[in-house]
Backbone as CSV, one residue per row, in Angstrom:
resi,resn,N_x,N_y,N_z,CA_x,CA_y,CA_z,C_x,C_y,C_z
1,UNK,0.833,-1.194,0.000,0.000,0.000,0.000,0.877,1.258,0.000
2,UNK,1.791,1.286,0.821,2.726,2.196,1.092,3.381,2.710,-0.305
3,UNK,3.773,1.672,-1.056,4.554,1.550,-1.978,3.500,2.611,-3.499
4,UNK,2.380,2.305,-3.104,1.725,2.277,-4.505,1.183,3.919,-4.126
5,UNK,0.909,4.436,-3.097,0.713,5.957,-2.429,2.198,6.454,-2.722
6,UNK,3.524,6.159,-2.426,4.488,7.017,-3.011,4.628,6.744,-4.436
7,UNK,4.618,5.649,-5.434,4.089,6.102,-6.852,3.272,6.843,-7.407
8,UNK,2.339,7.140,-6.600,1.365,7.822,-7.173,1.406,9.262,-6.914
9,UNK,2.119,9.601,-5.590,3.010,11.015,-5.188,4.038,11.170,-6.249
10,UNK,4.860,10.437,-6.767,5.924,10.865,-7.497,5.497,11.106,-8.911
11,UNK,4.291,10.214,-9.065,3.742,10.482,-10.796,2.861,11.904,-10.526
12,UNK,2.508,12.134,-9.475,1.620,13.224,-9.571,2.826,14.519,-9.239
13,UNK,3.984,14.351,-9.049,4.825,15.675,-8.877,5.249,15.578,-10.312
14,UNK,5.556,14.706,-11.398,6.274,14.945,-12.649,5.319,15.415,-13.126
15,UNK,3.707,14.649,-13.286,2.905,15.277,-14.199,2.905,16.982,-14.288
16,UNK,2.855,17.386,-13.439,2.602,18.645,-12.602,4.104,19.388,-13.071
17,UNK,5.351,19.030,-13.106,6.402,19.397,-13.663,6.178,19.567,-15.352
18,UNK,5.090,18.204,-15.197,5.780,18.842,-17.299,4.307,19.204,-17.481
19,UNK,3.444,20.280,-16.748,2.473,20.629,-17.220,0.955,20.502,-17.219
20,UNK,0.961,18.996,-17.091,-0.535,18.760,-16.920,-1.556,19.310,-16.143
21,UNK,-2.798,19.448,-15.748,-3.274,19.782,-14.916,-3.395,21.200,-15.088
22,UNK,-2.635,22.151,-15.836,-2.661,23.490,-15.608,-3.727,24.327,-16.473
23,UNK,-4.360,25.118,-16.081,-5.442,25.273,-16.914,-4.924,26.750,-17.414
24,UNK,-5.293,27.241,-18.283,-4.694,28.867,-18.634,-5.914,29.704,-18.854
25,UNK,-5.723,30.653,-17.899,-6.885,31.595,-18.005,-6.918,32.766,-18.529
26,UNK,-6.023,32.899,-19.656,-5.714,34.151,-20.031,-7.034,33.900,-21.103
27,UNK,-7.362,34.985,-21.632,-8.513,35.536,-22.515,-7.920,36.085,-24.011
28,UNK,-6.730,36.807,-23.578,-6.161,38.107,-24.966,-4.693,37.231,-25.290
29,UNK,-4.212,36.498,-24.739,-3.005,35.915,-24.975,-3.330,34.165,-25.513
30,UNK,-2.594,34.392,-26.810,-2.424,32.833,-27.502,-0.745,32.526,-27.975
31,UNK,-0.524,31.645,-27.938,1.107,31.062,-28.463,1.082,30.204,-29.249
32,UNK,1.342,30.952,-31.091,0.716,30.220,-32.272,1.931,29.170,-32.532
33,UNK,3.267,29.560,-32.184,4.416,28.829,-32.553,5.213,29.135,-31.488
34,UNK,6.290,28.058,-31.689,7.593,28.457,-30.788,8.039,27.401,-31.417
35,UNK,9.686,28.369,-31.916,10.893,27.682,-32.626,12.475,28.267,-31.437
36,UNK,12.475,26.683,-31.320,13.687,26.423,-30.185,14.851,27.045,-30.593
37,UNK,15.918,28.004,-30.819,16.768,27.949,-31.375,18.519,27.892,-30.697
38,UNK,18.089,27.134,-28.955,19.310,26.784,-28.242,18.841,26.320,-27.182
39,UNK,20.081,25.809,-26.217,19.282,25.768,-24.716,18.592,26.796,-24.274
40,UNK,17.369,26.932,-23.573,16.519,27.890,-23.069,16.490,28.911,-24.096
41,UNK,16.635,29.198,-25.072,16.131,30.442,-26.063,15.416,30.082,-27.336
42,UNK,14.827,31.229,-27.994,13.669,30.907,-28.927,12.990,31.869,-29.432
43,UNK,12.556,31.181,-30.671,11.286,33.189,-30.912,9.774,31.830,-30.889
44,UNK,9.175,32.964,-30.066,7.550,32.918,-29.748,7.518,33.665,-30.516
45,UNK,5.858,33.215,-31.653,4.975,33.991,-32.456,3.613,33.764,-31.616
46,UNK,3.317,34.972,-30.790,1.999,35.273,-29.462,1.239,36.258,-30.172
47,UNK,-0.149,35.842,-30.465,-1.258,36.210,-30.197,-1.691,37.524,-29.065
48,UNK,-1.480,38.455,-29.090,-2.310,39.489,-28.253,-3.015,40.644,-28.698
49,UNK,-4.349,40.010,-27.997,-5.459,40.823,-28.438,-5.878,40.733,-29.466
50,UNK,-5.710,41.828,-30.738,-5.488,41.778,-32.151,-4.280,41.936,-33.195
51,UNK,-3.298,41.787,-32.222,-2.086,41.662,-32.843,-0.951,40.500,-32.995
52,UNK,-0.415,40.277,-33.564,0.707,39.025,-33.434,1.686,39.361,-33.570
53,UNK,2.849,39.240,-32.380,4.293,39.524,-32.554,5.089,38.422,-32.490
54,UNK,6.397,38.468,-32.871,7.479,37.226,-32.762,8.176,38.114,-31.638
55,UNK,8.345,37.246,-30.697,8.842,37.303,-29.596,10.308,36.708,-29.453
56,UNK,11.110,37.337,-29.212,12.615,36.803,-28.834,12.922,36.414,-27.341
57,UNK,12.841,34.740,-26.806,13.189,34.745,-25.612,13.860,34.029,-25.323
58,UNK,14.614,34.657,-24.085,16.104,33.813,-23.630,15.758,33.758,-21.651
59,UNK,16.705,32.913,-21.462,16.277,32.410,-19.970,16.320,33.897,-19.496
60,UNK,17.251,35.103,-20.046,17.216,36.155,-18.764,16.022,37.183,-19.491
61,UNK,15.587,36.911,-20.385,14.568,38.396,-21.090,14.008,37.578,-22.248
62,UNK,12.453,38.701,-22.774,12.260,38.645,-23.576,11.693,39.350,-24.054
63,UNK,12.122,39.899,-25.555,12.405,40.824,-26.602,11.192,41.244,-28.032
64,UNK,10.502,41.924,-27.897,9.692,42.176,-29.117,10.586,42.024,-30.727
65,UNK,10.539,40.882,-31.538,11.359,41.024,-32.701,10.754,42.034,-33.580
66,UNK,9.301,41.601,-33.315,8.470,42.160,-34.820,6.787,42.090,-34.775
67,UNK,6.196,43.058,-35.255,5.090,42.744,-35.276,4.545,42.338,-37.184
68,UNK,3.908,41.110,-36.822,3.879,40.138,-37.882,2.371,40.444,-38.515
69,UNK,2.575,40.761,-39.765,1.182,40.593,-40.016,0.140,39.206,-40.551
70,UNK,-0.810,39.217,-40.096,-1.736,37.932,-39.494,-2.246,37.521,-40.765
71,UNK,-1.665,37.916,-42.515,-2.110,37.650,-43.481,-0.712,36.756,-43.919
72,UNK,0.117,36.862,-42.810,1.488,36.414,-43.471,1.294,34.840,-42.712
73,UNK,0.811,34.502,-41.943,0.837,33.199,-41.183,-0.379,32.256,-41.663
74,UNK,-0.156,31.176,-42.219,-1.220,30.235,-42.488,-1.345,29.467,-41.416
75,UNK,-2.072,28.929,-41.100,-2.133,27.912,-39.585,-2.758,26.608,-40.749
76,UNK,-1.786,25.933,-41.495,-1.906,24.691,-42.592,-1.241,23.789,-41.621
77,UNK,-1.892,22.340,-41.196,-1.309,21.465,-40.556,0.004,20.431,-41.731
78,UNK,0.859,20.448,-41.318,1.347,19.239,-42.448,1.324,18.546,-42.615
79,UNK,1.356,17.947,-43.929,0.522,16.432,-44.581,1.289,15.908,-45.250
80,UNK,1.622,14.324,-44.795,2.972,13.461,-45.476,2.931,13.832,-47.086
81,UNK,1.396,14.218,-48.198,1.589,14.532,-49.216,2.075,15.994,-49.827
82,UNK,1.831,16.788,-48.856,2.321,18.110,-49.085,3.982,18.463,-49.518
83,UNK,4.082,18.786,-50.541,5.602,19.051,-51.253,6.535,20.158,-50.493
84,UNK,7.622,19.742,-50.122,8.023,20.489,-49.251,8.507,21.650,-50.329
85,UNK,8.888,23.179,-49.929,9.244,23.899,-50.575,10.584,24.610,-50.090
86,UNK,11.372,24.947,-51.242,12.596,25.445,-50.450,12.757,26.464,-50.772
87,UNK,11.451,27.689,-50.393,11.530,29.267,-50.098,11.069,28.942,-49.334
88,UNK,11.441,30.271,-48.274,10.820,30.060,-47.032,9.150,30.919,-47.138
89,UNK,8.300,30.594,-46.302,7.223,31.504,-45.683,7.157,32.526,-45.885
90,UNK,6.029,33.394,-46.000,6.025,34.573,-46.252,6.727,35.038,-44.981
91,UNK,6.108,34.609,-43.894,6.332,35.384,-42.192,7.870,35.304,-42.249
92,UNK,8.568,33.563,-42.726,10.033,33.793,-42.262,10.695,34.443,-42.956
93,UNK,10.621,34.922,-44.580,10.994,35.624,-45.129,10.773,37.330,-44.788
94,UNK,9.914,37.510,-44.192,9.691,39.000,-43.556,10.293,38.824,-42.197
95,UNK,10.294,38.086,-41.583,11.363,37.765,-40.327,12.716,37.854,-40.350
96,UNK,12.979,37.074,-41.459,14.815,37.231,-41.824,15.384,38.648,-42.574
97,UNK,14.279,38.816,-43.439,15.003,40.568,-43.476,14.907,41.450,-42.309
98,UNK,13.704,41.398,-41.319,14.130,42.837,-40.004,15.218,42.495,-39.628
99,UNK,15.219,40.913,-39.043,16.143,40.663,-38.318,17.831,40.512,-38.970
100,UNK,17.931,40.848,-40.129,19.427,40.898,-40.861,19.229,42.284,-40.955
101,UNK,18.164,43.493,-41.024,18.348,44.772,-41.156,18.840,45.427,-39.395
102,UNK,18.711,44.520,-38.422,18.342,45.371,-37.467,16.915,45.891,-37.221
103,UNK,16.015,45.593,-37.690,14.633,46.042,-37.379,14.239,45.566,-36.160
104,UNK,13.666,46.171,-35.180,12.463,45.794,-33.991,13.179,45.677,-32.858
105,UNK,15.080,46.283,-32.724,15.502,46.551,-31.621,15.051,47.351,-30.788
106,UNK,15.325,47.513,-29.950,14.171,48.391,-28.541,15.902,49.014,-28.235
């Protein structure tokens, strides 16, 4: 008995570590993407309100890259028949020029 009450303590502290259980009550905030690009850093593309920005974040901050316009993002799931293409996105292609111009530093 003992045994099967601390399994069930230890599965209920990981679940709870990687998330489960958590409900999100925000209303104006959504998180359409996130691309990993190291340990702890990344650009978030967030949903707020009526706007969508790519977000630059690293374990100590995080950085407005750009505000993206919402005609540039398809939300297309991918499909083993879908041909991959080697231009990028409208969004990453408007992403990679601010961010090689210097655009959306604060």
């Amino acid at each position: 008995m003992i045994l099967v009450v601390g399994l069930a303590y230890v599965a209920a502290r990981l679940l709870k570590k990687m998330g489960w259980g958590k409900v999100s009550h925000a209303q104006y905030l959504e998180q359409i993407d996130y691309l990993p690009l190291g340990p702890k850093r990344g650009i978030a593309l967030v949903q707020i309100a009526d706007k969508t920005v790519a977000l630059g974040v690293t374990e100590q901050t995080i950085s407005l890259l750009m505000e993206v316009d919402a005609d540039a993002i398809t939300r297309q799931a991918p499909t083993a028949s879908r041909v991959v293409s080697t231009t990028l996105p409208p969004f990453a292609e408007e992403l990679w020029r601010k961010l090689r111009r210097g655009e959306g530093k604060s």
